[in-house]
N, C-alpha and C positions, 0 to 999 in steps of 0.2 A: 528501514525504508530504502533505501541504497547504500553498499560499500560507502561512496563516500563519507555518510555520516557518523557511518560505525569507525572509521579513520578519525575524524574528525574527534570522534569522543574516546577513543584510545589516547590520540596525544593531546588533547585539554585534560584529563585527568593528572597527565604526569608534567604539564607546563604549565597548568594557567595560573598567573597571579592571586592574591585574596581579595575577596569582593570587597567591596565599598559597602560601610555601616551606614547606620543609621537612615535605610528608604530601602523599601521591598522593591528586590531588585526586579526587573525587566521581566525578564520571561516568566516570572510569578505573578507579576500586575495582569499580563497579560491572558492567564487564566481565566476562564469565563465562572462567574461564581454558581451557575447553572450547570457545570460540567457532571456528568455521574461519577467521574474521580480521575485524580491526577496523582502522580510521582513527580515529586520533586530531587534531583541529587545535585548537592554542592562541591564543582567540582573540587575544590581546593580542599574540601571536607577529607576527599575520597583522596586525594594526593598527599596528604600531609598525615593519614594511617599507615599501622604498620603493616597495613595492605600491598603500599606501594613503597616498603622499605628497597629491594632490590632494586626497584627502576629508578630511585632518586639516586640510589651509589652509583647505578651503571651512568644516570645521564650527566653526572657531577661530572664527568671525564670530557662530559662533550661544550667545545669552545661555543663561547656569545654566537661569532658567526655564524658557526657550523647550525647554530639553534634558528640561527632570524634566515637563514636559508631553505630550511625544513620549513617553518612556518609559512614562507610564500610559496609553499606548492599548495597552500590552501586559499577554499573562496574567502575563507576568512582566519585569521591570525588565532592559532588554534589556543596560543598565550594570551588570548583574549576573553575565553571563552571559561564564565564565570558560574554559568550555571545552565541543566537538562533538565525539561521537564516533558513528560510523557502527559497530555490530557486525552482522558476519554470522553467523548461523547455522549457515550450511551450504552443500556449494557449487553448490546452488539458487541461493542467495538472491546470489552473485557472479556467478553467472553471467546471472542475470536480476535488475538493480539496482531495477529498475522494474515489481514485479509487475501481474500482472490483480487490483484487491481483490474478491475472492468471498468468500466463506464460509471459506474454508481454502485463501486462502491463506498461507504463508509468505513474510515479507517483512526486510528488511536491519531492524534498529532505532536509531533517532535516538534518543542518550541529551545530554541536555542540563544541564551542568554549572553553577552559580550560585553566586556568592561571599557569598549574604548568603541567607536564608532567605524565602518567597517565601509569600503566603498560599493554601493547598492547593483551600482549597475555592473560591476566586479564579479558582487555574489552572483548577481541570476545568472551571466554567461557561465561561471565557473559552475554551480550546481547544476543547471539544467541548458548545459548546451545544448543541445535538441531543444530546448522550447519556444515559447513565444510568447509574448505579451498577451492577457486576457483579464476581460474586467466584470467584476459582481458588484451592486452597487457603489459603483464610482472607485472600489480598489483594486490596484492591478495587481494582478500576480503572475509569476512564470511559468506559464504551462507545459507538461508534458504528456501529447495527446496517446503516446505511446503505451505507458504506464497509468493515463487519467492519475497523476499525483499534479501538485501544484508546489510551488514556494512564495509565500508571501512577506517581504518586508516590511516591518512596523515600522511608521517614521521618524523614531529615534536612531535608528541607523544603527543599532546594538542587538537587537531582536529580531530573531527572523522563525519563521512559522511552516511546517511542510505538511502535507499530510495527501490523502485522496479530494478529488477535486470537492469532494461533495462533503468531505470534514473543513474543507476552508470555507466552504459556503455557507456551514453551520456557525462559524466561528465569525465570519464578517458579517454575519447577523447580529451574533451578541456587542460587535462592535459597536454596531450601528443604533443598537437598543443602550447598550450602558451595560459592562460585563462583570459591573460591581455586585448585582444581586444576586442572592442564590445562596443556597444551605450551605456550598464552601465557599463563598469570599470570607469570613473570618480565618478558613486554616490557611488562606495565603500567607499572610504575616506568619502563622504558628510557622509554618516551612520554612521560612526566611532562617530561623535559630538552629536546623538542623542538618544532619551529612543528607540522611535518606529521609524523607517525608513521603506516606502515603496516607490520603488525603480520599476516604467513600462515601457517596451519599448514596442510602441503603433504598432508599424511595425509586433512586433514577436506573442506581448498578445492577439490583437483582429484577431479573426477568420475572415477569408475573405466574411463568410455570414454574418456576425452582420451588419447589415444595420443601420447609424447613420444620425439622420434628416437633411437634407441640412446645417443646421444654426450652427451643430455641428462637420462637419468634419474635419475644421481645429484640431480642438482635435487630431487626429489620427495622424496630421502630423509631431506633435511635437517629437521631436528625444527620448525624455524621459521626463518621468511625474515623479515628485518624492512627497512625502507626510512625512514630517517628524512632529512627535509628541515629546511634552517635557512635562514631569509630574511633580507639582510642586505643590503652593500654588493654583495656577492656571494650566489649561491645555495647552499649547500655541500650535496651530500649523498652517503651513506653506503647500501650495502645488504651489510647481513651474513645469511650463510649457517650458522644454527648447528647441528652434528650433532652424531650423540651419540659420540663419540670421534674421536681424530687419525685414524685410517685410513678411515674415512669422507669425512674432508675430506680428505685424498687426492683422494680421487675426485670432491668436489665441487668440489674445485680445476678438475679437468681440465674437469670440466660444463661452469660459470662460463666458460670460457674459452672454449668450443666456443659456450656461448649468447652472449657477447659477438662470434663469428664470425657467432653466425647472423641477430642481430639486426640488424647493419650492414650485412648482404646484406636484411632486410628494408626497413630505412630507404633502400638503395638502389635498392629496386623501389617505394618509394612516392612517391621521391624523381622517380623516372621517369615514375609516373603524375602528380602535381600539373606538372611542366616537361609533358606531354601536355595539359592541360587550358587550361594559361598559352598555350600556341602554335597549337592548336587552330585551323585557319583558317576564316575570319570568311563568313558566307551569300554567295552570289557576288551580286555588284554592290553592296554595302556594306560598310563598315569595321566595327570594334567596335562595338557597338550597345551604347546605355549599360545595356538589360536582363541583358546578359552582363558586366558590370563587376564586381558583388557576386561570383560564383562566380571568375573570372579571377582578383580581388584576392583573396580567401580565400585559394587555391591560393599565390597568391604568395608572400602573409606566411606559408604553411604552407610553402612549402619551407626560407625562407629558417631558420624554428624547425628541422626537420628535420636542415639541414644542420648547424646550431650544434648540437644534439644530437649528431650522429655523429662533429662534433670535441671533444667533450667524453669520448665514449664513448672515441674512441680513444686518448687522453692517460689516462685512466681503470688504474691498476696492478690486478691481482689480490692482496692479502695472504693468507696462510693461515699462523693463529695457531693453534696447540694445536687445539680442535675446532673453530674457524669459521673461516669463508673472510670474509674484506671487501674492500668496492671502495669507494674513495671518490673524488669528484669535484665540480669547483666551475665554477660557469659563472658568468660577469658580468651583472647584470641593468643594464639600460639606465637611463642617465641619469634617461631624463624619463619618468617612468612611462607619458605617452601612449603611447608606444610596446608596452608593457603592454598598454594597454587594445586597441590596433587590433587584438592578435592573441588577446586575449580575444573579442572581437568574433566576429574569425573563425571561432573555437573554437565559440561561442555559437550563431552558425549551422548549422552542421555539427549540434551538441548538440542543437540545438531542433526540424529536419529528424528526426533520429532518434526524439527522443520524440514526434513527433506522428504516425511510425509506430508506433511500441510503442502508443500511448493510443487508437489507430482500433480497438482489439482488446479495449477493459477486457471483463472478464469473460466471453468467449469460453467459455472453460473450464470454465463451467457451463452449456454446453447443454444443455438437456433429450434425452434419448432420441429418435430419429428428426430432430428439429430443429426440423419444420416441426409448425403444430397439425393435430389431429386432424379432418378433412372441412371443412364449412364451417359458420360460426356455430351454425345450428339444426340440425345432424346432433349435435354436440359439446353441445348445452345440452338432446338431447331423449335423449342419452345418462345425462347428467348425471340429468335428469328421471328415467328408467327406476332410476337407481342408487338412488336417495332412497325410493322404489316397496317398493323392493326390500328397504332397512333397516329401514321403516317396516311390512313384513310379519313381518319377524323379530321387531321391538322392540316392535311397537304403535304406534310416535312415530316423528317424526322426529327426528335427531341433534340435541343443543344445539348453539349455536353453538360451543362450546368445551369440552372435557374440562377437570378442572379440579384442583390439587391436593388434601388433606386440609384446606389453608385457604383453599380458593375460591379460591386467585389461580388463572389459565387458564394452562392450559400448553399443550394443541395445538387444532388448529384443526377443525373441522368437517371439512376434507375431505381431512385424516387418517380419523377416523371411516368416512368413506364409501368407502377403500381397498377394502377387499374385498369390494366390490357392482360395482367397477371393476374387476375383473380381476386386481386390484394384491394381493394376499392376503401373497404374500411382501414386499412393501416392507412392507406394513402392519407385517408380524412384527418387522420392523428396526429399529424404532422402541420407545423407551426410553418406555411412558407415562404413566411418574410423576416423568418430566424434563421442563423448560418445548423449545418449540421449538427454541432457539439455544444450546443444552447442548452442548456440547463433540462428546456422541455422536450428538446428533439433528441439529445443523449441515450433518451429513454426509452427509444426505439430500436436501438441497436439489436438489442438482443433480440428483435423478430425480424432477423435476416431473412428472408423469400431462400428455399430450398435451391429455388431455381440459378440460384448466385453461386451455390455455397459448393465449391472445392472438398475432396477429401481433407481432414483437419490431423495436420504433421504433430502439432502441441496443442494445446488447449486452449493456449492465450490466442490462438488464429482465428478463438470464435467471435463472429459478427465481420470478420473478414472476406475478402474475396481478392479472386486474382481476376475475376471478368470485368474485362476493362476496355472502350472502344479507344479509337486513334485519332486525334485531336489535330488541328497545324495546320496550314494553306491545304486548301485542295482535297480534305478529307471530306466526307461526311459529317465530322462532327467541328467545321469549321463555323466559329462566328455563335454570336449570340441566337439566331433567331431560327437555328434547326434550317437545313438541305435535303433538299428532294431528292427521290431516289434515282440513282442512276439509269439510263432507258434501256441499256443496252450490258450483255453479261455479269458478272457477278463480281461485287465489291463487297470489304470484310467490312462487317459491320461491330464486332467484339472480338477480342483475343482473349487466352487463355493460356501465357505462357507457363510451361512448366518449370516451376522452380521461379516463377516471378514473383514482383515485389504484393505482397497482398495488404491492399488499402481498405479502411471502415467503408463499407458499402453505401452511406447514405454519402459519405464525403465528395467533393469532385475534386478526383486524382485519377487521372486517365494517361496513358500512353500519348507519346508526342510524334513527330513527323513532320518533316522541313524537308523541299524539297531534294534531292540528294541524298539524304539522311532518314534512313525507314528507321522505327521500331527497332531496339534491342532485345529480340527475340527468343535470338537463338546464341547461348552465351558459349555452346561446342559444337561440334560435329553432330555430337547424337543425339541434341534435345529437340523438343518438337514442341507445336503451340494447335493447340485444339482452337478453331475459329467458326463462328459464324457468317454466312453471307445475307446479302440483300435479297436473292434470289430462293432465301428460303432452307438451304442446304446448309449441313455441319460437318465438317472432315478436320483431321489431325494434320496442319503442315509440316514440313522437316525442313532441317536446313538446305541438304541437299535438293531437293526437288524445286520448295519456294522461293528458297532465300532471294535468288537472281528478281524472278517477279511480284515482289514482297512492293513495290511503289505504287505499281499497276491496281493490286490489289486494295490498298488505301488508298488511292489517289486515284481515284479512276476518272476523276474532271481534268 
């Protein structure tokens, strides 16, 4: 979700205290029992293996203070920090762990468990300094309109909840309904007993297209699958299948069995490709070249995991008790936990190669219509020009900058307003206008940005952005609540188009400001220029040199 929480959950693994018995702690209450599945890890589980043998001897060297010093660089007391739980959703959000953040999308939720109470108003400036307060049925959470994530604090003041704006809106739903029901509120408690608990409801997680081989669909039918891991001398772990009566498990028996055949035919065709990649012969007239070392050894340390997997799987019995099937199994974790770490390593690589495909892509998913903008600069800003024309015949004025509620706060933007002088008559209709912008129902307009707005797009995440922005402040045109008439006489800017400026959500009102003395920061060198429209109808590219001196003239022409 952000650096900070991957910080955050590095040093609670190697600091935090052991939980408090007897009550399912916090961030597992807090799982909705409707979820399609959740990860549970205990941190103190994972710190007290011989996972994290090295970093207990390295941090045994480090003084009290030096520790309670480290800890207040956090929003919260990382020695506090009791327990991580990953919930899904839905099986979106499994099958895409790593959403694109837009406007809507839905994303997995990090719920963050704390053994000691944590100050509220502390967390939200520290997690999302950029936010602001915003509320869905009567709870507030911290928003970041940047990213559309949120962070919510539960009011035990020990739990706190992050995800996309539209995963917390899911989850303050189940609050509000009662989040004890559901095919997983019994595994909450089973998670409470364990280091790693995963936690599926097969009904919610598999997508109604995944097509599973005849011989495996009783899988599907079991009410919840659970997988619990225990870290130790040994790694022990367990996966139960539970249905809703014995004849059912019948048949999940045979599943189980048929997926333990099909799995080790997988492991054996991957086990095929990594021994392909190890052997692989080397550019003719040289040996291994140390650039091919990194990919070789991955592969290596990944077979050698693979193989220990598949002799674990196969020693692995099937049980079927009354309505559940289980399989339990124990592998040996290596002496010296380096050994650990090289194929964490490996792992790492492989994990980081992946996400830096998934992340070339953030916010894809809100292109605007067509893609590309509307002709070139001055066809699109003499368009813009014509639409302003146009409202300004109907109304007398031109639009204020911002529509506004019953108590002046702004809630849409200017070029909302100007919708249906663009063509746009039916998006205009779409549009909630006594909701602010980023309203639950007006969010969901973003992505049909008007061409006519839309800037060449530098990254992805710029889509539903723009940099067309009018000039606000005494004496402009877009002075005051109730829209100004057009000037009588020569020509005043009516939009800017800085280059390389800041580009705001299009429906928002964030507009350029202007105070007498003080133009527009336009032009932030010598060489940049700002594409502008006037009142007059015309589009041209200003420069510093030529404009900048009558840049007041030009906004401020009253």
């Amino acid at each position: 979700m952000s650096r900070t929480w991957i910080a955050l959950a590095c040093a609670a693994a190697a600091l935090a205290p052991p939980a408090r018995a007897g009550e399912l702690p916090g961030a597992l209450a807090a799982v909705p029992g409707d979820s399609a599945a959740f990860i549970s890890v205990d941190v103190r589980g994972v710190s007290d293996s011989p996972l994290c043998d090295e970093v207990r001897h390295a941090l045994a060297a480090i003084k009290p203070a030096e520790l309670a010093a480290f800890a207040r660089k956090f929003p919260v007391d990382p020695m506090t920090v009791e327990r991580l739980v990953f919930v899904f959703p839905n099986a979106a959000t499994i099958a895409e762990p790593f959403p694109d953040y837009h406007p809507t999308a839905m994303s997995p939720l990090l719920v963050i468990g704390c053994s000691k109470p944590f100050d509220p108003a502390e967390a939200a400036r520290k997690f999302y300094p950029a936010g602001r307060p915003k509320s869905y049925r009567g709870k507030v959470y911290q928003f970041d309109e940047d990213n559309w994530c949120g962070l919510l604090l539960m009011p035990d003041n020990r739990t706190l909840v992050s995800g996309s704006e539209d995963a917390l809106v899911w989850f303050i739903d189940r609050l509000e309904k009662g989040g004890d029901a559901g095919t997983l509120a019994p595994a909450r408690a089973e998670a409470a007993g364990h280091t790693l608990f995963l936690a599926i409801n097969p009904a919610a997680a598999v997508a109604p297209e995944r097509k599973l081989p005849l011989a495996l669909h009783a899988l599907t039918d079991a009410r919840r699958i659970t997988v619990a891991i225990d870290l130790g001398k040994n790694t022990n772990g367990t996966v139960e299948f539970h249905y809703a009566d014995a004849d059912a498990a019948v048949k999940g028996e045979n599943a189980v069995k048929a997926a333990i055949g099909f799995g080790r035919d997988q492991l054996k065709g991957l086990e095929a490709e990594l021994q392909r990649v190890i052997d692989k012969p080397a550019p003719t007239g040289r040996g291994g070249a140390i650039d091919e070392f990194p990919e070789r050894f991955a592969s290596l340390v990944a077979l050698g995991a693979v193989r220990r997997i598949d002799e674990a799987v196969a020693k692995t019995p099937v049980e079927r008790k009354g309505s559940a099937v289980r399989l339990a199994a124990e592998l040996p974790l290596p002496q010296n936990s380096a050994g650990v770490g090289l194929f964490m390593v490996a792992a790492v690589t492989t994990l980081g190669a992946n996400a830096n495909h998934t992340f070339e892509f953030v916010g894809d998913t809100i292109r605007p219509p067509g893609g590309e903008p509307f002709g070139s600069e001055e066809g699109r800003l003499k368009k813009l020009a014509a639409a302003f024309d146009a409202y300004h015949a109907e109304h007398g004025h031109y639009p204020p900058a911002f529509t506004a509620a019953k108590d002046g706060t702004p809630v849409l933007s200017w070029r909302v307003a100007l919708l249906p002088y663009l063509g746009e008559k039916k998006l205009y209709d779409e549009f909630r206008q006594d909701e602010p912008w980023d309203s639950l129902h007006n969010k969901k307009l973003l992505a049909r940005m008007p061409p006519v707005f839309t800037k060449p797009h530098r990254w992805p995440k710029n889509h539903g952005r723009t940099t067309t922005q009018v000039v606000t402040g005494p004496g402009t045109l877009f002075d005051g609540p109730k829209g100004v008439k057009k000037p009588q006489g020569g020509a005043a800017v009516l939009v800017l188009e800085p280059a390389g400026g800041e580009r705001v959500w299009w429906t928002k009102p964030a507009d350029l400001v202007a105070a007498p003395g003080k133009p527009p920061a336009i032009f932030p060198n010598d060489f940049s220029g700002c594409w502008a429209a006037f009142s007059d109808g015309t589009a041209r590219r200003l420069t510093k040199k030529d404009d900048e001196a009558k840049l007041m003239e030009l906004v401020m022409p009253r």
